[in-house]
PyMOL Python script that loads the backbone (N, CA, C, O; Angstrom):
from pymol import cmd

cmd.read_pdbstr("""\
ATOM      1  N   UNK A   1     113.883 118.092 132.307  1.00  0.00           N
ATOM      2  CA  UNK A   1     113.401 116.805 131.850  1.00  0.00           C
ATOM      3  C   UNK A   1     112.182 116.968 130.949  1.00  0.00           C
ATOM      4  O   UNK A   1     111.853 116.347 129.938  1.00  0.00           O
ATOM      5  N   UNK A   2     111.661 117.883 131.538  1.00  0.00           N
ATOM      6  CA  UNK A   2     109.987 117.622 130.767  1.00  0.00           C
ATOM      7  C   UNK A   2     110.128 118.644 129.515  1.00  0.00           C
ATOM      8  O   UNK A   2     109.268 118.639 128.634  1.00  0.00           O
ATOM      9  N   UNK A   3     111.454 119.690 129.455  1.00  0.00           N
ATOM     10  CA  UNK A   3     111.915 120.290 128.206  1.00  0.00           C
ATOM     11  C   UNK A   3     112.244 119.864 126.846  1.00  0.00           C
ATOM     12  O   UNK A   3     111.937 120.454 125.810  1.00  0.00           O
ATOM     13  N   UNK A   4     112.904 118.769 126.961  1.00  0.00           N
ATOM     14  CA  UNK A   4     113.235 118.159 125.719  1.00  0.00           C
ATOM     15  C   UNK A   4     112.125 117.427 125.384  1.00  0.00           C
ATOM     16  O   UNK A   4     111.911 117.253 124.184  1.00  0.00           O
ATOM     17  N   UNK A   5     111.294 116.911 126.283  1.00  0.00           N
ATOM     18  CA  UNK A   5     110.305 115.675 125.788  1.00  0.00           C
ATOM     19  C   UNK A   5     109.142 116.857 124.872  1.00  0.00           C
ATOM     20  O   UNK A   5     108.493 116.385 123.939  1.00  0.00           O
ATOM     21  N   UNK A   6     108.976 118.363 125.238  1.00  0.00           N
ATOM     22  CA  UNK A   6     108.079 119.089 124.523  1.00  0.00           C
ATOM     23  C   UNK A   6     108.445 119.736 123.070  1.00  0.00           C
ATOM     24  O   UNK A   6     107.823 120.048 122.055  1.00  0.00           O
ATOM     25  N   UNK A   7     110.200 119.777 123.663  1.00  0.00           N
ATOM     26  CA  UNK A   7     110.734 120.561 122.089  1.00  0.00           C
ATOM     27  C   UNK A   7     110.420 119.457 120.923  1.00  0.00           C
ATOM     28  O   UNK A   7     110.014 119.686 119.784  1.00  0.00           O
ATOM     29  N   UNK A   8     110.772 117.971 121.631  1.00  0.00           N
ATOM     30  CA  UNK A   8     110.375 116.989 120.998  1.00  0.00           C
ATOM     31  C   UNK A   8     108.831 116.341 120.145  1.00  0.00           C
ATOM     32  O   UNK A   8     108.617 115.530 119.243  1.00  0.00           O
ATOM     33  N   UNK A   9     108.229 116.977 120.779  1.00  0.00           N
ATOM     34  CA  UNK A   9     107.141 116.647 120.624  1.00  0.00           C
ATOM     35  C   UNK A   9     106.394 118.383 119.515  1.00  0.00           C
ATOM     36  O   UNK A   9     105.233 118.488 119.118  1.00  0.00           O
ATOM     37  N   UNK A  10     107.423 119.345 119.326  1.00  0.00           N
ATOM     38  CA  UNK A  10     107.208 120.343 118.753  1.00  0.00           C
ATOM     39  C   UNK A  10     107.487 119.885 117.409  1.00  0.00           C
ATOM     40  O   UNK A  10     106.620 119.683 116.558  1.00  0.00           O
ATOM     41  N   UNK A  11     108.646 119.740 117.264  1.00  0.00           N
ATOM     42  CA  UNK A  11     109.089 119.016 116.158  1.00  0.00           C
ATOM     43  C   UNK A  11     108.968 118.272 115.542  1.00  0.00           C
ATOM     44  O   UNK A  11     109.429 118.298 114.401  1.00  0.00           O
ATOM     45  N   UNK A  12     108.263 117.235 116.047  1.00  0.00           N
ATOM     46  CA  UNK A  12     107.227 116.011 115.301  1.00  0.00           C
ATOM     47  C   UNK A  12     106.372 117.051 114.863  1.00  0.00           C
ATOM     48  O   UNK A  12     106.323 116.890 113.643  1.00  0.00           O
ATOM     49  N   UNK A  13     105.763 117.896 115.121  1.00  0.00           N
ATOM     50  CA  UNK A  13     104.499 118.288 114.991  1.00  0.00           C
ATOM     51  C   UNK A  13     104.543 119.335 114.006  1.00  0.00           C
ATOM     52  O   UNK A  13     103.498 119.588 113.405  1.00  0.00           O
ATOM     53  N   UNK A  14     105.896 120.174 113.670  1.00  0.00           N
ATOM     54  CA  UNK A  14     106.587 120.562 112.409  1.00  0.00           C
ATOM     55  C   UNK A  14     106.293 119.756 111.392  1.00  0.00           C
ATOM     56  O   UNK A  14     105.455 119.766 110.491  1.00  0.00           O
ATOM     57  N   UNK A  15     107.315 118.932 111.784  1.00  0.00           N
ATOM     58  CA  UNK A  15     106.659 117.749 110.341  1.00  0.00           C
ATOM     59  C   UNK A  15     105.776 117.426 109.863  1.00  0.00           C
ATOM     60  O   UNK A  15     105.437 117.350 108.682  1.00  0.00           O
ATOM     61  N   UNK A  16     105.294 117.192 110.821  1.00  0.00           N
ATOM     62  CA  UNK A  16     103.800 116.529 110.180  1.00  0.00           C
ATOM     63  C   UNK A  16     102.927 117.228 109.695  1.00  0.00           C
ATOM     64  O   UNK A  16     102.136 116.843 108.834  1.00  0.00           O
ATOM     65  N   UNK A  17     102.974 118.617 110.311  1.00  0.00           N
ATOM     66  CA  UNK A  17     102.241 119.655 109.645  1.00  0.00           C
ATOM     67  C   UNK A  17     102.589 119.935 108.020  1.00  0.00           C
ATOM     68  O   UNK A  17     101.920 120.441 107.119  1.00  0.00           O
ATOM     69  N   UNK A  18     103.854 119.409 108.063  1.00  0.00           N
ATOM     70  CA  UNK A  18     104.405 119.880 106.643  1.00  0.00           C
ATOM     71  C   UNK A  18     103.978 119.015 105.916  1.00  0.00           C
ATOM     72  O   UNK A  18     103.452 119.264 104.831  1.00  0.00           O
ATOM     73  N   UNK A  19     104.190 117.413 106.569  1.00  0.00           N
ATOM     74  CA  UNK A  19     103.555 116.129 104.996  1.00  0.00           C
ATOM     75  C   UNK A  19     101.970 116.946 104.834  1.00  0.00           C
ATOM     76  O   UNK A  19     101.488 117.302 103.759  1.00  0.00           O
ATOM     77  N   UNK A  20     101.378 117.112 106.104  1.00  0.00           N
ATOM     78  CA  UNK A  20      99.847 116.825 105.858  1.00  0.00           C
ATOM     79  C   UNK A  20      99.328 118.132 105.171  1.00  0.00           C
ATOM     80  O   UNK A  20      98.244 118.131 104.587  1.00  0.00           O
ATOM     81  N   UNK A  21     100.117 119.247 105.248  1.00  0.00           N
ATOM     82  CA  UNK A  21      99.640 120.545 104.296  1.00  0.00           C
ATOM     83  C   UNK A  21     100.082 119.989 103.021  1.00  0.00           C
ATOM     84  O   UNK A  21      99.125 120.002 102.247  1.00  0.00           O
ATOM     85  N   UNK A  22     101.299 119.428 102.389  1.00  0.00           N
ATOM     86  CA  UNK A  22     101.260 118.341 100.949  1.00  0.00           C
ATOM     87  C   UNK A  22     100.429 117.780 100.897  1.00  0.00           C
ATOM     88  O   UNK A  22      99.935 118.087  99.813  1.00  0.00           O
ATOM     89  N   UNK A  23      99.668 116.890 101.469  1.00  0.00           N
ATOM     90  CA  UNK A  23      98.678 115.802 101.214  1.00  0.00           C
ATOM     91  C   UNK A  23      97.636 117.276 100.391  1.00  0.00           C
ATOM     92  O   UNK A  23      97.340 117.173  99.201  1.00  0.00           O
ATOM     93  N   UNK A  24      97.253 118.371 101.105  1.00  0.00           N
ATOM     94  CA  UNK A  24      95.889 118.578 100.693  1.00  0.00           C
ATOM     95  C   UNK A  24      96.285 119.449  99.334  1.00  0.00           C
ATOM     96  O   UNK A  24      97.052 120.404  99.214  1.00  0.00           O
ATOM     97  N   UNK A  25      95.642 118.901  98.568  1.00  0.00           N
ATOM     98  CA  UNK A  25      95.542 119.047  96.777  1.00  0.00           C
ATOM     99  C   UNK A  25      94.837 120.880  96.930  1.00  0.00           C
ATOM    100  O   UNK A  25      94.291 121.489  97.851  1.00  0.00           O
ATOM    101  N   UNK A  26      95.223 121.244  95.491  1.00  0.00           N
ATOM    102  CA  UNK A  26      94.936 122.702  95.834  1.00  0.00           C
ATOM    103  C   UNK A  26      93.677 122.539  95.085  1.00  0.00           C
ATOM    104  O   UNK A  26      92.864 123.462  95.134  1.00  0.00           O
ATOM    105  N   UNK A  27      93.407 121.458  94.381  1.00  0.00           N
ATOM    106  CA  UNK A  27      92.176 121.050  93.757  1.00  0.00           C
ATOM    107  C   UNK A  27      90.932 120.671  94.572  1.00  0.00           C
ATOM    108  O   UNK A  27      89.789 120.725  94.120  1.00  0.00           O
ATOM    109  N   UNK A  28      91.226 120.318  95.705  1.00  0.00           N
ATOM    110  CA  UNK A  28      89.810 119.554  96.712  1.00  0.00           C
ATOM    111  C   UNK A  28      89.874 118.236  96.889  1.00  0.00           C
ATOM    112  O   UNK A  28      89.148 117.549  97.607  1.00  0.00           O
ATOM    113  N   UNK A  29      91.205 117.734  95.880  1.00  0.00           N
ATOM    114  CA  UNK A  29      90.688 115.761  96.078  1.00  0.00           C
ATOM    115  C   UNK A  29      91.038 115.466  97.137  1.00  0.00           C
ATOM    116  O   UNK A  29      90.558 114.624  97.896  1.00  0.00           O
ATOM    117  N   UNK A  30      92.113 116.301  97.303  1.00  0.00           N
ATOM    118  CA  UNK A  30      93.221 115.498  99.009  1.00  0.00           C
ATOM    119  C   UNK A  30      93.683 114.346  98.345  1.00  0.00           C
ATOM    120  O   UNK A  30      94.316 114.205  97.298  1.00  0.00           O
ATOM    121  N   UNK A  31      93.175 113.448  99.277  1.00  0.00           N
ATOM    122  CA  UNK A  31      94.069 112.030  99.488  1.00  0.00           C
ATOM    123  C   UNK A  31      93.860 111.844  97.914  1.00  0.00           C
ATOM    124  O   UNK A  31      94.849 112.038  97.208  1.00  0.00           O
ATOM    125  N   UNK A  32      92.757 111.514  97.357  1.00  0.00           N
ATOM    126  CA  UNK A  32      92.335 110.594  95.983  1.00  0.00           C
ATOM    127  C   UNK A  32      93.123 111.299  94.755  1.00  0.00           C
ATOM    128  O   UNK A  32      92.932 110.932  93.596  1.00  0.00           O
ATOM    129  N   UNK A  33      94.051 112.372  95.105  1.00  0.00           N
ATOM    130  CA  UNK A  33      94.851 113.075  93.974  1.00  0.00           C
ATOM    131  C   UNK A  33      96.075 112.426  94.178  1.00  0.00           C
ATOM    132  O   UNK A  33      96.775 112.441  93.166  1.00  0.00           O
ATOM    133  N   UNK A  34      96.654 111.764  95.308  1.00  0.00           N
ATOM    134  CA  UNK A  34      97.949 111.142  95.421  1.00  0.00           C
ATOM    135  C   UNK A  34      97.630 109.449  94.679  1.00  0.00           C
ATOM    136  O   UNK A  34      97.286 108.531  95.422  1.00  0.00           O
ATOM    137  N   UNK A  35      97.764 109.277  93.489  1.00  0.00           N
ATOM    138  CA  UNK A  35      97.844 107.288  93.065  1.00  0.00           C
ATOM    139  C   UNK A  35      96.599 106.941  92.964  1.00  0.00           C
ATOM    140  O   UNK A  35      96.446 105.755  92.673  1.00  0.00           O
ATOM    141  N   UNK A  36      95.480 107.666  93.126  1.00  0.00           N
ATOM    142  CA  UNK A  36      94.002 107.140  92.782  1.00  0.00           C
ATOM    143  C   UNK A  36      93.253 107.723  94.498  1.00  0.00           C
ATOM    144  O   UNK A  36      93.414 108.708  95.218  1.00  0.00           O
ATOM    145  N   UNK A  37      92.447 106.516  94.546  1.00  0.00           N
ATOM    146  CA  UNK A  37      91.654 106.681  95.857  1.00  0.00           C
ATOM    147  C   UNK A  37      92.189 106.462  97.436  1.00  0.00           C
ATOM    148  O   UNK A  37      92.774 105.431  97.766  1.00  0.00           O
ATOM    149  N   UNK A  38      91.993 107.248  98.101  1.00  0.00           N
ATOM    150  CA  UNK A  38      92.675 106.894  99.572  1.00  0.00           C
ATOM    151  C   UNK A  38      91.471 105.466  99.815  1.00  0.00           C
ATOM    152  O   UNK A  38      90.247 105.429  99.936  1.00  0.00           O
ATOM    153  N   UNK A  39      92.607 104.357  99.807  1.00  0.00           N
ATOM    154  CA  UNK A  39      91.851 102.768 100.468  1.00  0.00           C
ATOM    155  C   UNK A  39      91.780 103.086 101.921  1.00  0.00           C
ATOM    156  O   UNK A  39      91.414 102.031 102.439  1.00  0.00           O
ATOM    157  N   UNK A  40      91.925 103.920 102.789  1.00  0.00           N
ATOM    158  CA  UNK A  40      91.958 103.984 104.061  1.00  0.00           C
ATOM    159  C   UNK A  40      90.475 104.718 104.544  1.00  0.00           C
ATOM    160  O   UNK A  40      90.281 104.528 105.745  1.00  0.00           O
ATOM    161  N   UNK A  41      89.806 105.207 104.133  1.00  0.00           N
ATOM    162  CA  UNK A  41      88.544 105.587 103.912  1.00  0.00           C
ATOM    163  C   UNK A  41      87.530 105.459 103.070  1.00  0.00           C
ATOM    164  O   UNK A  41      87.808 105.267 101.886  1.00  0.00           O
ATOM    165  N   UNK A  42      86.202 105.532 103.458  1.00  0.00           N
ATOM    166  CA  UNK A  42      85.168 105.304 102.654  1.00  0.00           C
ATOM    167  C   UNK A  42      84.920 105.964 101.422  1.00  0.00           C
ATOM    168  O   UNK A  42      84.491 105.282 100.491  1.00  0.00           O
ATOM    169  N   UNK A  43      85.173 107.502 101.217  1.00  0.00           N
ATOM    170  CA  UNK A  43      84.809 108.363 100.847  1.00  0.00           C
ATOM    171  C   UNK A  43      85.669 109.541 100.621  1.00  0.00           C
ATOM    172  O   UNK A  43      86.048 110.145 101.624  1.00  0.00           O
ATOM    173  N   UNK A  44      85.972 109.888  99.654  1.00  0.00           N
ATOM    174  CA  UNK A  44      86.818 111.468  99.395  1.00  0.00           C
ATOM    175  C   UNK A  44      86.514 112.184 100.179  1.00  0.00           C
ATOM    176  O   UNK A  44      87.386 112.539 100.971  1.00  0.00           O
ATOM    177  N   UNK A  45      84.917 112.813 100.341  1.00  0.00           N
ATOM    178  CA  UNK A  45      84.548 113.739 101.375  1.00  0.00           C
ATOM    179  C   UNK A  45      85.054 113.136 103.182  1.00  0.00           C
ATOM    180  O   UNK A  45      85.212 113.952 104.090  1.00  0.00           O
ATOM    181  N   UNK A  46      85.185 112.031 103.328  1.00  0.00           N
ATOM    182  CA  UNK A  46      85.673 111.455 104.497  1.00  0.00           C
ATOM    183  C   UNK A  46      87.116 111.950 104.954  1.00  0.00           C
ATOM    184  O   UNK A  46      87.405 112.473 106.030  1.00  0.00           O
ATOM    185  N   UNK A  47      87.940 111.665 103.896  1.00  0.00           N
ATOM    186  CA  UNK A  47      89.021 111.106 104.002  1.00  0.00           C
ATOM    187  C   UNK A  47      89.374 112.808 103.787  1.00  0.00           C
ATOM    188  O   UNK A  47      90.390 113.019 104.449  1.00  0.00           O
ATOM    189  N   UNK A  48      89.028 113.777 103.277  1.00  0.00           N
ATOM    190  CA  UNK A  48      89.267 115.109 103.329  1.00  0.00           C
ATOM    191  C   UNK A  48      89.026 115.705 104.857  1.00  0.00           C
ATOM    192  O   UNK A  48      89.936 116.403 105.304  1.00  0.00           O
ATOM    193  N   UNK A  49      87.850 115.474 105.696  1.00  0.00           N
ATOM    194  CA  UNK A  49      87.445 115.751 106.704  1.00  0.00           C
ATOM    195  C   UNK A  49      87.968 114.958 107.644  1.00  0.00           C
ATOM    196  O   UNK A  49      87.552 115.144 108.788  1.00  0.00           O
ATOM    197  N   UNK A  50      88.881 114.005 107.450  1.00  0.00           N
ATOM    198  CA  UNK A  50      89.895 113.973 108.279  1.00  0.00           C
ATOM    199  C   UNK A  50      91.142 114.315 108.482  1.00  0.00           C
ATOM    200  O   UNK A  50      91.843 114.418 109.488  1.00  0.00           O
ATOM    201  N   UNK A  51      91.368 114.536 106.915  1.00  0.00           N
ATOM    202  CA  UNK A  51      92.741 115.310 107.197  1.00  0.00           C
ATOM    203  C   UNK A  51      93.005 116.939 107.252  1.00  0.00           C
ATOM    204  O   UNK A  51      94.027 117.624 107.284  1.00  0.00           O
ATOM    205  N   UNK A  52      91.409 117.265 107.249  1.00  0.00           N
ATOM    206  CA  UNK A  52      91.167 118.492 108.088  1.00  0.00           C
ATOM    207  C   UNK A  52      91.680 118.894 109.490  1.00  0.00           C
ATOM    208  O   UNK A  52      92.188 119.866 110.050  1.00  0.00           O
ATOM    209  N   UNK A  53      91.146 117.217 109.849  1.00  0.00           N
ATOM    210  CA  UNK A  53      91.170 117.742 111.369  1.00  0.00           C
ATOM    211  C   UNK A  53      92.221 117.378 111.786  1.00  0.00           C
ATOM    212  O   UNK A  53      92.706 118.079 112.673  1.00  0.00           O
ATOM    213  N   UNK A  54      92.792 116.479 111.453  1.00  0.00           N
ATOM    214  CA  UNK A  54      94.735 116.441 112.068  1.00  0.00           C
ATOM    215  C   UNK A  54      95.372 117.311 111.866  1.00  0.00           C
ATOM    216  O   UNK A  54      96.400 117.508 112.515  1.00  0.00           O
ATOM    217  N   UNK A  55      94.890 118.248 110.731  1.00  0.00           N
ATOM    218  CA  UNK A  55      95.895 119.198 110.426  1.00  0.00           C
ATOM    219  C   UNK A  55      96.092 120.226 111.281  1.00  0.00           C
ATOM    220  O   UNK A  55      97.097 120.795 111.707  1.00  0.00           O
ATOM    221  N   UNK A  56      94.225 120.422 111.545  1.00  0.00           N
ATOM    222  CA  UNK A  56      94.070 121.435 112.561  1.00  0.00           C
ATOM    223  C   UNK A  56      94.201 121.130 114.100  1.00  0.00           C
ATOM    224  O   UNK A  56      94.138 122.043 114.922  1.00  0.00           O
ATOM    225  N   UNK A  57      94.358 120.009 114.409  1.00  0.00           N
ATOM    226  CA  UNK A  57      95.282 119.686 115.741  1.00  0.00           C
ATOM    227  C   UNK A  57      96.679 119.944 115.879  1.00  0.00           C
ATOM    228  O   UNK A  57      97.266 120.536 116.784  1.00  0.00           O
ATOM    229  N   UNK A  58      97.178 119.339 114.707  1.00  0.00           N
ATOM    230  CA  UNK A  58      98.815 119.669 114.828  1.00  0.00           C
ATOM    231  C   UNK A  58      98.876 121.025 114.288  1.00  0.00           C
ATOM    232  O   UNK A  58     100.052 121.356 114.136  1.00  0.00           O
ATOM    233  N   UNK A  59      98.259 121.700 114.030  1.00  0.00           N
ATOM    234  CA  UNK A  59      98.339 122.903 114.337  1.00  0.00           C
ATOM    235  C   UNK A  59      98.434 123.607 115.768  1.00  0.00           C
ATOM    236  O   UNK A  59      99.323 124.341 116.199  1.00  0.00           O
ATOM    237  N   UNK A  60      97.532 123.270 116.234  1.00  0.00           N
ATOM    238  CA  UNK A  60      97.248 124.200 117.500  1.00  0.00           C
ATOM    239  C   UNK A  60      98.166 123.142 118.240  1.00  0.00           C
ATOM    240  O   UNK A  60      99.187 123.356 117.587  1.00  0.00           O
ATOM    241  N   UNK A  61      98.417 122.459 118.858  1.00  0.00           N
ATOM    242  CA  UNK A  61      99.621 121.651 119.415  1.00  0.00           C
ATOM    243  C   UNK A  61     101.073 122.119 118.850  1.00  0.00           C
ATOM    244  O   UNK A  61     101.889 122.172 119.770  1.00  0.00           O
ATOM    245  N   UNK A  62     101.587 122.455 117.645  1.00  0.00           N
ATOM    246  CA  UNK A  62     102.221 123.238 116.949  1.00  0.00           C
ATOM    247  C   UNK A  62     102.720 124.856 117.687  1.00  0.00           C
ATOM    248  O   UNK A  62     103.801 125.319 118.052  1.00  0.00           O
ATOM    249  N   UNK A  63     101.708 125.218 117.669  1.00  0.00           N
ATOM    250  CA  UNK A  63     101.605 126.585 117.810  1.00  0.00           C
ATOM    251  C   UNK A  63     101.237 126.804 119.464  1.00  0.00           C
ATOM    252  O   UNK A  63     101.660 127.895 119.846  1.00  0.00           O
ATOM    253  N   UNK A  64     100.726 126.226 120.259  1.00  0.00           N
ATOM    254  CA  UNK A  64     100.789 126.041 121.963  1.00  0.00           C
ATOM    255  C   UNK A  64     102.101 125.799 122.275  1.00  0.00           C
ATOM    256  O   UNK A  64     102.739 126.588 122.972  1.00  0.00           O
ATOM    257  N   UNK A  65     102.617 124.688 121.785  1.00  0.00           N
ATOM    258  CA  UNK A  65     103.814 124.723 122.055  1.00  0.00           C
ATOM    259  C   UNK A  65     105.006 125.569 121.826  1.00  0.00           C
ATOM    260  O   UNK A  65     105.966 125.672 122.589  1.00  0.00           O
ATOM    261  N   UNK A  66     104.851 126.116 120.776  1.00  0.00           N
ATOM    262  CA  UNK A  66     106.107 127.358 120.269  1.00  0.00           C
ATOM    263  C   UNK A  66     105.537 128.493 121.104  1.00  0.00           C
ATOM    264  O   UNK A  66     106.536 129.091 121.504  1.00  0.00           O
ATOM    265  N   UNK A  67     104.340 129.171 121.628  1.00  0.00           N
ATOM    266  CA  UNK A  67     104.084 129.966 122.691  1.00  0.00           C
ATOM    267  C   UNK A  67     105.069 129.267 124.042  1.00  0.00           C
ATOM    268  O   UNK A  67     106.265 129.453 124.266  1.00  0.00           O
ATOM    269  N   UNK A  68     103.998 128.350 124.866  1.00  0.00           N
ATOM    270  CA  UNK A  68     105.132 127.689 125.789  1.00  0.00           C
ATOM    271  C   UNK A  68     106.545 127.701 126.099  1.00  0.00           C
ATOM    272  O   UNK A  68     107.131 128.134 127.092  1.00  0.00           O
ATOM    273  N   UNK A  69     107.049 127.041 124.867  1.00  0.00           N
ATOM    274  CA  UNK A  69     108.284 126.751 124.966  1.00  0.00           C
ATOM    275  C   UNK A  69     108.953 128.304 124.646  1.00  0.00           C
ATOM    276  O   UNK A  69     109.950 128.488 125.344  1.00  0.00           O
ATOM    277  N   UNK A  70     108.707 129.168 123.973  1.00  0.00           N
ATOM    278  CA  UNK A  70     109.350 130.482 123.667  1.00  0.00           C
ATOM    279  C   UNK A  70     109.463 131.436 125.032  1.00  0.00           C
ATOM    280  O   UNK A  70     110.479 131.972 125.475  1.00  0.00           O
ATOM    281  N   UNK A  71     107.614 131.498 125.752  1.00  0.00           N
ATOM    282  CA  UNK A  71     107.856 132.113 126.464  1.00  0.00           C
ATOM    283  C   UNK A  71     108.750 132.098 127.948  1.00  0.00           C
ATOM    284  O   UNK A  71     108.744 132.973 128.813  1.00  0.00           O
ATOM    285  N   UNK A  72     109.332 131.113 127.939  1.00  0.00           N
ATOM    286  CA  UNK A  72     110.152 130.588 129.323  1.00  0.00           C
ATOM    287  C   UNK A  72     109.218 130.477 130.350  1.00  0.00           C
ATOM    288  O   UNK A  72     109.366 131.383 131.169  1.00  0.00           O
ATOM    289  N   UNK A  73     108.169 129.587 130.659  1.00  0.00           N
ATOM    290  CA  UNK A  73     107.444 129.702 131.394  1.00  0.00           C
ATOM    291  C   UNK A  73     107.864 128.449 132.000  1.00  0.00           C
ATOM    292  O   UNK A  73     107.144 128.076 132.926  1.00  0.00           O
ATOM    293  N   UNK A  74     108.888 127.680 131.693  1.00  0.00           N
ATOM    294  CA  UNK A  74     108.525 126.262 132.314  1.00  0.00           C
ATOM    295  C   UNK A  74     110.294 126.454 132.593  1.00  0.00           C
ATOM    296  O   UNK A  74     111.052 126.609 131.635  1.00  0.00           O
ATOM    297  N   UNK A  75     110.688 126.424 133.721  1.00  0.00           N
ATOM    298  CA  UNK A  75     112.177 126.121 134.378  1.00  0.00           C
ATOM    299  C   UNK A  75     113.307 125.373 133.942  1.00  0.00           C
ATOM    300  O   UNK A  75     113.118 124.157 133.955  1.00  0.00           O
ATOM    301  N   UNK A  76     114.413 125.750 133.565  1.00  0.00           N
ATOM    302  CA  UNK A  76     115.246 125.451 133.336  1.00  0.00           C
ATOM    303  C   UNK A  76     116.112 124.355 134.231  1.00  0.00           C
ATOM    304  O   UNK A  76     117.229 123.999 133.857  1.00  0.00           O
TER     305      UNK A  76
END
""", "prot")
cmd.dss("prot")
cmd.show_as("cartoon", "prot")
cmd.util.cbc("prot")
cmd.orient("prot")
């Protein structure tokens, strides 16, 4: 039961890793290089330092989980 709900929750976390490594510009703008300015934040430097840090969550949530789930630690 609690197997599928993690592979599940691996796989979201694939993804998202994938839009949010697109989002970040190889230039530094991030968001304000996609259509102008990210309206969802104050500030370029903001709105970069947050999509720092989601990235680097779904990272490590990403990567905990593919340990986990690889190493058979949780019962079939």
């Amino acid at each position: 039961m609690l197997i599928p709900i993690l592979e599940t929750i691996w796989a979201l976390s694939a993804l998202g890793l994938v839009v949010l490594v697109l989002l970040h510009s190889p230039k530094g703008d991030g968001l304000g290089g996609i259509g102008g300015q990210a309206q969802l934040f104050s500030s370029t430097k903001s709105a970069e330092a947050t999509l720092n840090r989601v990235t680097w969550t779904l990272a490590v949530v990403f990567m905990g989980l593919a340990v986990v789930l690889s190493a058979g630690w949780l019962a079939k």
